[in-house]
MDTraj code that builds the backbone (N, CA, C; nanometers):
import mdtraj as md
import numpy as np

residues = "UNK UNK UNK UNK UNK UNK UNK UNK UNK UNK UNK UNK UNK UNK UNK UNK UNK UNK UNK UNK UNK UNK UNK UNK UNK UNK UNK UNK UNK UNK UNK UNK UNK UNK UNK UNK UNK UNK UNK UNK UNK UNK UNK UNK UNK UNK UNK UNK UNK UNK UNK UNK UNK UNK UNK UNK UNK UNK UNK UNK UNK UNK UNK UNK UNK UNK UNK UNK UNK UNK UNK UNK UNK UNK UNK UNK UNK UNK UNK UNK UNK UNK UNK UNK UNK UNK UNK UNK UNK UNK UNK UNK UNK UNK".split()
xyz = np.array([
    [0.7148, 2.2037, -0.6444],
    [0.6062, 2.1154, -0.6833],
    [0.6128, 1.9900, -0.5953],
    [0.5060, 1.9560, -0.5199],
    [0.4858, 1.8125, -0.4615],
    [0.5107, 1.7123, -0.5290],
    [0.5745, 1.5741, -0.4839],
    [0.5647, 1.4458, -0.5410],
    [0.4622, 1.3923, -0.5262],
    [0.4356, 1.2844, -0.6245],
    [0.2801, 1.2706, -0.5988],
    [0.3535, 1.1052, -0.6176],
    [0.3277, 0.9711, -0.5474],
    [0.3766, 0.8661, -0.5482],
    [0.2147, 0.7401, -0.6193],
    [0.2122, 0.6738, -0.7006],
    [0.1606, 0.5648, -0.7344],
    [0.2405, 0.4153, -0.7389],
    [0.1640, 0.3373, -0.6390],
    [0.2329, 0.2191, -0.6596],
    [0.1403, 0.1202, -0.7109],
    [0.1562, 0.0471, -0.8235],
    [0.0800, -0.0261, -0.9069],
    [0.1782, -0.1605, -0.9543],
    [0.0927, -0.2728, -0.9485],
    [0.1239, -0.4033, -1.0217],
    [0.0664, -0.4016, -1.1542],
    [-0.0231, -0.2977, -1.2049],
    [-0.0052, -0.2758, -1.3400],
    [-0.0391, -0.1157, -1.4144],
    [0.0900, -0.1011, -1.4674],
    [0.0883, 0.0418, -1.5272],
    [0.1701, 0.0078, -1.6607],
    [0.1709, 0.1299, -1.7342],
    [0.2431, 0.1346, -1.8525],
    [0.3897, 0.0801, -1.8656],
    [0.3980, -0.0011, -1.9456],
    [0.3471, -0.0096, -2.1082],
    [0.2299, -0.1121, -2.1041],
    [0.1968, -0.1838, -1.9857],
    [0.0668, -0.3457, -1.9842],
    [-0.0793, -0.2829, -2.0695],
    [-0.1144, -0.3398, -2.1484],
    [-0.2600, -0.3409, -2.1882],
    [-0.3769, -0.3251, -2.1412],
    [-0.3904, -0.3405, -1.9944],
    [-0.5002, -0.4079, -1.9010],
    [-0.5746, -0.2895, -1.8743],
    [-0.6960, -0.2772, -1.8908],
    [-0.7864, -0.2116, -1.8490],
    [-0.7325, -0.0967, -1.7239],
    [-0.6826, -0.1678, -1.6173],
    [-0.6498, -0.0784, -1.5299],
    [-0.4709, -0.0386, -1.5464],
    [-0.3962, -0.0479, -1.6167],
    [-0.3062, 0.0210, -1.6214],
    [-0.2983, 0.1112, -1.7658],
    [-0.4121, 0.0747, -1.7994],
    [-0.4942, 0.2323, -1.8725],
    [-0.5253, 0.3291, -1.8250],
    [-0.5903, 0.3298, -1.7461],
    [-0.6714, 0.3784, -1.6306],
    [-0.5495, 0.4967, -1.5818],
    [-0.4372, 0.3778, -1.4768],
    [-0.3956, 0.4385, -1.4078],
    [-0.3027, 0.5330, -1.4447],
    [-0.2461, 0.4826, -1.5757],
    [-0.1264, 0.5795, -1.6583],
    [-0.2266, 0.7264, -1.7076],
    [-0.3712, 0.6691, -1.7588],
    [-0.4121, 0.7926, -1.7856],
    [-0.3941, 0.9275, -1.6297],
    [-0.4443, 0.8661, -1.5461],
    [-0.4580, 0.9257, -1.4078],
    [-0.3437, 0.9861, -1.3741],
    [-0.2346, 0.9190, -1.3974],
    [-0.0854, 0.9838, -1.3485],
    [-0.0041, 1.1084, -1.4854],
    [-0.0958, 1.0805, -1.5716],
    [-0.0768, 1.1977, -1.7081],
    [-0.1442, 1.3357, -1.6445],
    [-0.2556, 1.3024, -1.6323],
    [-0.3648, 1.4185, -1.6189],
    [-0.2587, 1.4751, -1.4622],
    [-0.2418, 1.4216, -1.3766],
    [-0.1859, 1.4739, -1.2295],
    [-0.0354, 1.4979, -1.2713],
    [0.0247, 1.4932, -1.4293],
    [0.1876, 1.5392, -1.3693],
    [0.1855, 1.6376, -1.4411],
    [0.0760, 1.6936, -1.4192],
    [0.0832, 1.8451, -1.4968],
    [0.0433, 1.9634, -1.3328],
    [0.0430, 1.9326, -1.2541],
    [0.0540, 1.9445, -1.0799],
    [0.1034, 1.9074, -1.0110],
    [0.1861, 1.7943, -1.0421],
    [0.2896, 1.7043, -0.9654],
    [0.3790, 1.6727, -1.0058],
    [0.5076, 1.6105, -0.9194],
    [0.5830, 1.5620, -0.9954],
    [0.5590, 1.3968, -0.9618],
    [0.5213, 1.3243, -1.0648],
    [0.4592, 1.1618, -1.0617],
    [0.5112, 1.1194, -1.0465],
    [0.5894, 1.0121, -0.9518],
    [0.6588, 0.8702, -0.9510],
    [0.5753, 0.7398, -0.9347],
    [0.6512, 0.6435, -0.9779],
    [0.5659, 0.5339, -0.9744],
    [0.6322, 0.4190, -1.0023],
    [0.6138, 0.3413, -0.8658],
    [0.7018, 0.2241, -0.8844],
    [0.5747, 0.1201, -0.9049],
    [0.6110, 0.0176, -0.9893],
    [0.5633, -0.1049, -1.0635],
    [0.6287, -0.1851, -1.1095],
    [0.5418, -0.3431, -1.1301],
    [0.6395, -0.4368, -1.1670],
    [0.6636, -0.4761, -1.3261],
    [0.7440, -0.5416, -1.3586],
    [0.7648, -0.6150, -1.4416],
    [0.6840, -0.6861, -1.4804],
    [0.5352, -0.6916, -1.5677],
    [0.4435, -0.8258, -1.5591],
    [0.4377, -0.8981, -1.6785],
    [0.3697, -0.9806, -1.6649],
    [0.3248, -1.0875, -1.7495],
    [0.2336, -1.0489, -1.8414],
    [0.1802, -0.8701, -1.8228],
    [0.0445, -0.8446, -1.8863],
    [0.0728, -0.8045, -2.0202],
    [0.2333, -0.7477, -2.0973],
    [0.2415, -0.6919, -2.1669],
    [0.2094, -0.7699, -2.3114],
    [0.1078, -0.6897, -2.4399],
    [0.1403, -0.8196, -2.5162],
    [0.2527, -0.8120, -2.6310],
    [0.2965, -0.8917, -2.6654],
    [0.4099, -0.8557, -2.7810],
    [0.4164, -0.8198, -2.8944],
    [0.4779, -0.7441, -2.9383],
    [0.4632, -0.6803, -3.0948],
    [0.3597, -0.5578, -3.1211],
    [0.2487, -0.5172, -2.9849],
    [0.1634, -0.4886, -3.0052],
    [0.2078, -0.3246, -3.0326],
    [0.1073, -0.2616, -3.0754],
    [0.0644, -0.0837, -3.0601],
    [0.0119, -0.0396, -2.9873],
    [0.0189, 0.0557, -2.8731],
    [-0.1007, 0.0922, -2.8052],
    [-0.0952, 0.2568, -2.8343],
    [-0.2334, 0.3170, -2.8261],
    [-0.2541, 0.4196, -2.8269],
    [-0.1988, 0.5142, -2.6858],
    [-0.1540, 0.4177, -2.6279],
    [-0.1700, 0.5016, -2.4530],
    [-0.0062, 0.5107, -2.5189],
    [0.0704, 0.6783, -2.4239],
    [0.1465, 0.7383, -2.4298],
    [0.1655, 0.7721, -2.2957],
    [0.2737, 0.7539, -2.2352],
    [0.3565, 0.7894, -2.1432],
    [0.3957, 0.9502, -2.0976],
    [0.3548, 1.0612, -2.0593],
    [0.3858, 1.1826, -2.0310],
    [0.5575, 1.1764, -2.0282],
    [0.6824, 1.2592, -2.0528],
    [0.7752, 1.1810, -2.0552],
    [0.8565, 1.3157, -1.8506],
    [0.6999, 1.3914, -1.7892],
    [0.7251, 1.4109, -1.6945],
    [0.7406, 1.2768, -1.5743],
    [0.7134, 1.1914, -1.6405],
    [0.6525, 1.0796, -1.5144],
    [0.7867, 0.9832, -1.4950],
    [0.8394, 0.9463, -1.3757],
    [0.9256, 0.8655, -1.3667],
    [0.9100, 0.7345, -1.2977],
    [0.9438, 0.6399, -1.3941],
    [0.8966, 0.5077, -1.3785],
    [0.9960, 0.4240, -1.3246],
    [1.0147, 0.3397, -1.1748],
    [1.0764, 0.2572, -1.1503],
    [1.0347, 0.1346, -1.1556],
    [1.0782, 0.0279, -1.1875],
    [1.0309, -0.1188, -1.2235],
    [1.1150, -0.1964, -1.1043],
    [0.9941, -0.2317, -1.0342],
    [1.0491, -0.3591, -0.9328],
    [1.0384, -0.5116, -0.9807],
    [1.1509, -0.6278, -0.9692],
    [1.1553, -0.7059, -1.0068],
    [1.0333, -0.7855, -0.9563],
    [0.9516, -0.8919, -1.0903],
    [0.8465, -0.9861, -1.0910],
    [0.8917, -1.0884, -1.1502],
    [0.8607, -1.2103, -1.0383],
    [0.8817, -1.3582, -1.1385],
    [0.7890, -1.3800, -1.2447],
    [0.8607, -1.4353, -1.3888],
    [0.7311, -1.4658, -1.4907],
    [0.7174, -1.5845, -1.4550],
    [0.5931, -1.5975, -1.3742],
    [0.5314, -1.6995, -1.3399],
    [0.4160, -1.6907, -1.4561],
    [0.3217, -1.7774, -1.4625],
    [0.1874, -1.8100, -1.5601],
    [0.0644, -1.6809, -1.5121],
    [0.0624, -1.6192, -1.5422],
    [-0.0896, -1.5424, -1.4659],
    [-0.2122, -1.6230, -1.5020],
    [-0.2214, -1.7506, -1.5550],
    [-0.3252, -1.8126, -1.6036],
    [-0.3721, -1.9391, -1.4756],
    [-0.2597, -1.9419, -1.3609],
    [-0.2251, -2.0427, -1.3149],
    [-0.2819, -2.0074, -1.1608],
    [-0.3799, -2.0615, -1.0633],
    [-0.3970, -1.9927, -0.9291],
    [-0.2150, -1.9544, -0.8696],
    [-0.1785, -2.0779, -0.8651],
    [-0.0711, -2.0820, -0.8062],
    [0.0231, -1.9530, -0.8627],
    [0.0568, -1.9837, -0.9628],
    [0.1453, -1.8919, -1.0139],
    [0.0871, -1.7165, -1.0216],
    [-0.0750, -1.7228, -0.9914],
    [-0.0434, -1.5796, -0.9633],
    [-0.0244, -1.5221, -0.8468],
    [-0.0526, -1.6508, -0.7219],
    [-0.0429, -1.6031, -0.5780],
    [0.1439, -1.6071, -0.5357],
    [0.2334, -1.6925, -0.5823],
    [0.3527, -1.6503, -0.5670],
    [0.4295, -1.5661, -0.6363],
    [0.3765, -1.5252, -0.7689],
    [0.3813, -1.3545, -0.7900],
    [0.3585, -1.2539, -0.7182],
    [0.1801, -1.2604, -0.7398],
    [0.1994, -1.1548, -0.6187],
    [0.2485, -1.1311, -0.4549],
    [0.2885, -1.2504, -0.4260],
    [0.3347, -1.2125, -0.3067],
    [0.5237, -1.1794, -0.3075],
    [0.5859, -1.2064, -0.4049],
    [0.7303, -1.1874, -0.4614],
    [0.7126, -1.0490, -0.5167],
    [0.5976, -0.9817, -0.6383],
    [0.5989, -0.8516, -0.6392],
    [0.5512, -0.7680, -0.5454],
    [0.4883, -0.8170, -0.4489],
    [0.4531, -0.7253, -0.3310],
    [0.5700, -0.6864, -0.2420],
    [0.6521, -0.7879, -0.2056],
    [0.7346, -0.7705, -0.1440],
    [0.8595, -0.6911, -0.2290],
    [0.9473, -0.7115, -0.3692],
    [0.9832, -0.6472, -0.3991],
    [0.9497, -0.4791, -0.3922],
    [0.7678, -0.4813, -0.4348],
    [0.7576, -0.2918, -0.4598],
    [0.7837, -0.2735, -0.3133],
    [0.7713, -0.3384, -0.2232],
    [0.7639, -0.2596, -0.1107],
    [0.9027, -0.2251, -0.0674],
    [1.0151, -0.3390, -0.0904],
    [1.1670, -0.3043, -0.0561],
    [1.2074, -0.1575, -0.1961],
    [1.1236, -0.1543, -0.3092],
    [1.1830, -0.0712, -0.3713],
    [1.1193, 0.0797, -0.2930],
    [0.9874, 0.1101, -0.2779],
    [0.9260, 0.1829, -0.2326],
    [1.0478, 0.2731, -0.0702],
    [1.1028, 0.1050, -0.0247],
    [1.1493, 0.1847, 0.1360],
    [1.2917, 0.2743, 0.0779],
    [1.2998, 0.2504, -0.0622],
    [1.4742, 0.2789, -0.1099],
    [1.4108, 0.4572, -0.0868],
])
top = md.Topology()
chain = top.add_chain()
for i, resn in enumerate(residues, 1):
    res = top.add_residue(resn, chain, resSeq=i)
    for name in ("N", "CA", "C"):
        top.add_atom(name, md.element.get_by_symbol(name[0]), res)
traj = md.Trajectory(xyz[None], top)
């Protein structure tokens, strides 16, 4: 079976519209693939919460380190993302 690679700044467990999306996308494909997917650590998750979205438990998830900076903040989301960019990418070359 092929690896099939997703790299995302937001996937499961985050709330956000698009790491709905994308976890759904990497469910439906690890039933043909084998899914990896490196992502960060974010700020998006909310606490205490429930979500309906479920994790396939084919899919293997690596977490690259993210500063909790403010995502509310210009600043603080542009030296995030440029600290999680650079992390997924040193995790990605592992």
């Amino acid at each position: 079976m092929k690896t099939l690679w997703i790299v995302s700044e937001l996937f499961y467990p985050s709330e956000t519209s698009t790491a709905y999306i994308l976890t759904e996308i990497a469910n439906g494909l690890s039933e043909k693939y084998n899914v990896r997917v490196i992502t960060c650590n974010n700020a998006y998750i909310a606490n205490g919460s429930q979500s309906d979205l479920q994790l396939d438990n084919r899919i293997k998830v690596v977490y690259a380190k993210s500063p909790n900076l403010s995502k509310n903040n210009l600043f603080g989301r542009l030296i995030r993302l440029f600290i999680s960019g650079y992390n997924l990418y040193k995790t990605a070359k592992k």
